[in-house]
N, C-alpha and C positions, 0 to 999 in steps of 0.2 A: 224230618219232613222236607220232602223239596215241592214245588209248586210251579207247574209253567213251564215244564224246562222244555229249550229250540234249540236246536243247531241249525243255521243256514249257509249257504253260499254266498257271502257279501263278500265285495272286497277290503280285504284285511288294511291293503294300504291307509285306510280311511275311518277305521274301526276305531270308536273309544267304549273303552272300559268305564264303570261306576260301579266302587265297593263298595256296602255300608258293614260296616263290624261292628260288633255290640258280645258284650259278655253273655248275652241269652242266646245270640244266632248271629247269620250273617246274609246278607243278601245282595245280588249283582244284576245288572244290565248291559248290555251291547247295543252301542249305538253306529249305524252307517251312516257317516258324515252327506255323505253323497247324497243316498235318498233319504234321507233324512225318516230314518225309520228307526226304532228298537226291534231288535229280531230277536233278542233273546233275554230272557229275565227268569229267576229262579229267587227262591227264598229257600232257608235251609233253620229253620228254628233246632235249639241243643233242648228244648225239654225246660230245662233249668238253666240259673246260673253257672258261668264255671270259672274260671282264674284266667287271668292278662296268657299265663304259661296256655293253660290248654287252649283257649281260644286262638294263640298261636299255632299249636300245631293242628286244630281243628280249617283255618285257614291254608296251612301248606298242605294239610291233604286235600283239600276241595282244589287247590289250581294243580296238583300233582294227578287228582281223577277227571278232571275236565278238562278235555280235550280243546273247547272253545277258547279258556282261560292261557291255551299255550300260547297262542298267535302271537304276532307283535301286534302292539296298538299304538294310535296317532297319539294317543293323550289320555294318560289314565286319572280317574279321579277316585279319591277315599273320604269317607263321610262316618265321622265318630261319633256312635251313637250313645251316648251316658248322662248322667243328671249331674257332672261335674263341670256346670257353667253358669255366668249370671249376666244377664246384658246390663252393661253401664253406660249411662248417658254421656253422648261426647264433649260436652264441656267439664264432664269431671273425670274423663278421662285422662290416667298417666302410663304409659308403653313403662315405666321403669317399677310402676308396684302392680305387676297382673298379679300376685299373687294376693295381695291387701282384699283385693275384689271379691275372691274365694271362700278366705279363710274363716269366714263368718256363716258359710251356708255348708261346706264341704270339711271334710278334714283331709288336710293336703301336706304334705311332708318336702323339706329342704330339696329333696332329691327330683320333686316331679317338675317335669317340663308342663311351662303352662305358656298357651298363646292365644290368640284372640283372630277373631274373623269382624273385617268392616266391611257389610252388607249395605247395599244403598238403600235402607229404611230409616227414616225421621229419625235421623243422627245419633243412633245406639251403636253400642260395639259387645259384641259378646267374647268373653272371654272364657276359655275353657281349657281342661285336660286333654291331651287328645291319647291315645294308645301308642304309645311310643314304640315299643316292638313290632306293630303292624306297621308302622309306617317304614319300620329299617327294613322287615320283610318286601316292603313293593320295591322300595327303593331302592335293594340289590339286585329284586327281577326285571325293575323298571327303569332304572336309571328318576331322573325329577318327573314328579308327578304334582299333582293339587291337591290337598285336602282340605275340608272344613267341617265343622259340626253342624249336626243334621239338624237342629232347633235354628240355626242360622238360612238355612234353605226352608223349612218349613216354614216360619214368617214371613222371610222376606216374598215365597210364592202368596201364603197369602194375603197379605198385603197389597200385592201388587194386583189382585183378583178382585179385593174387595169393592164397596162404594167408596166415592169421595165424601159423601154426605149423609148422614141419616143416623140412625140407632144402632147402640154397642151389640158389636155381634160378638159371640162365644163358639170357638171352636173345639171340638175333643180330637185329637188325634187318639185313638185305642192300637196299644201294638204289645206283644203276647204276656210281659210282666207288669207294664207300666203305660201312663197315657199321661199326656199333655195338653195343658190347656192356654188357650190364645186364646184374649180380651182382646177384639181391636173398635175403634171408631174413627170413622172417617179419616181411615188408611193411617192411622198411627194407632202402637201400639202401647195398652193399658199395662196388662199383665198378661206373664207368662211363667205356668209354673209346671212340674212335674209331676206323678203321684205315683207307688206303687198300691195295686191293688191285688186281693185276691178273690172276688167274687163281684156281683151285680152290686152288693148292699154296697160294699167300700166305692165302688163303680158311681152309683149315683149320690152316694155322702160327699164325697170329694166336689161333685159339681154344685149342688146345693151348697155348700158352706163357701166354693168361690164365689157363685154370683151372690150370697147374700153379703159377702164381705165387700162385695164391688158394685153393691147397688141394684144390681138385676133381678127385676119382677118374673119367677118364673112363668106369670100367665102372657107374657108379654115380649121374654124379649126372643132372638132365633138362637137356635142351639144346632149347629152344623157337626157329624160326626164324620169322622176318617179314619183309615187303616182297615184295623181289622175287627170288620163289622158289618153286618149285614142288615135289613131292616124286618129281618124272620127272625134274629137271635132275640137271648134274655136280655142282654146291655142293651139293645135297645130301644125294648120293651117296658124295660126298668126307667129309662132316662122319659121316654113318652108319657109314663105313668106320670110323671110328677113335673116334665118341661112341656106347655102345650106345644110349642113350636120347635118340632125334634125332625129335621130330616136327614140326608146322606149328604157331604160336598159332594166337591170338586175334586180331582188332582192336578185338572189343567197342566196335564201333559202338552208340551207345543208339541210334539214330534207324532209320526204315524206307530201304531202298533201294528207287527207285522200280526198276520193270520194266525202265524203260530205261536203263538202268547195270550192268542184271548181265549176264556177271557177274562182281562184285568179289569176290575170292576171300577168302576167311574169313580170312585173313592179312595180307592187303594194303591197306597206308597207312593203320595206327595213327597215323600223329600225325595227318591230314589229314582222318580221320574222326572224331577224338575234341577238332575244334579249336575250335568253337563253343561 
């Protein structure tokens, strides 16, 4: 499935790229530094899961058939999207056991590379897996580039959107296998956890059993959804049924969306919009 796709005429000298790769799909933007616009954004979902190998070669064919993808770019960024990460508090953080941090949520082997992203929110550091074969992929096409995990850009945007003061908000990110949820209050974050689902019921189980294990009255507190979702679908419908206070975010895009990309719905693809 691809979504939105532009080509425009910008100038390339100024163009930055934004991957996000994930073993379910892969999704990009083009940003002109200049006018400060995105002109071009697509999503490309595989259906299903598939393996580190295909999702490689499913990547070298998408910049081999897209002619946008050839340019040079000013500054390219990659954004790994997987559930093999856990944010640790910085006083008990150590750079010499990332792995210690893991091994209790993930199952992680001798041989993975693991590194960590330090985001400027209330002094957490998330540590994670990133896809090592895509990054040697950019990094032959690209020469250095930036990368970081997309649960590190999804907090710290909303975070940085949220009140300084008031009542715990609950946010769902929804995106096509699995969704995520952010506890914040008063711009610091509670909990953040991941869930696979495969229908509405697993859809609003998972959110019912976080807010009761974290306190939250569903007649009472706000339930913000994101990605992919609409407020016509079953998810929800489902989530309304049983949270009184269910609407759409943000993504808080800083940048213009060019005319040919909308339209990107006011919700959709917080990290990939807020990745540059």
């Amino acid at each position: 499935m691809t979504l939105n796709e532009k080509t425009n005429t910008y100038t390339t000298n100024y163009n930055e790229l934004s991957i996000q790769v994930s073993l379910s799909g892969l999704s990009f933007c083009v940003l002109d530094e200049l006018s400060k616009t995105i002109y071009a954004y697509e999503n490309h979902s595989f259906g299903e899961k598939v393996t580190p190998k295909a999702l490689l070669r499913n990547t070298e064919a998408l910049f081999t058939e897209k002619e946008i993808l050839q340019q040079p770019f000013k500054k390219v960024h990659v954004i790994h999207r997987n559930n093999l990460s856990a944010w640790v508090p910085r006083p008990l953080f150590d750079e010499k056991k990332l792995s210690e941090y893991l091994k209790f949520n993930i199952r992680i082997f001798e041989t993975d590379f693991v590194t960590y992203d330090d985001p400027d929110i209330s002094g957490l550091i998330n540590v994670y897996v990133p896809l090592v074969n895509i990054n040697n992929f950019i990094f032959d096409r690209f020469g250095e580039f930036e990368y970081r995990h997309y649960s590190s850009i999804l907090v710290e945007t909303l975070i940085r959107h949220s009140p300084e003061n008031g009542e715990p908000l609950m946010y769902v990110h929804k995106q096509d296998t699995h969704f995520e949820i952010v506890i914040l209050k008063n711009r610091r974050l509670l909990l953040y956890n991941s869930f696979e689902y495969g229908n509405e019921i697993d859809f609003i189980y998972y959110i019912l059993f976080t807010a009761e294990q974290s306190g939250l009255d569903p007649e009472t507190f706000p339930l913000y959804l994101l990605g992919d979702i609409t407020p016509e679908d079953t998810f929800f419908n489902m989530a309304h049924t049983y949270v009184r206070k269910v609407s759409c975010g943000q993504h808080h895009c800083p940048y213009k969306l060019d005319d040919g990309i909308l339209p990107v719905k006011s919700h959709e693809s917080p990290v990939l919009l807020n990745s540059f």
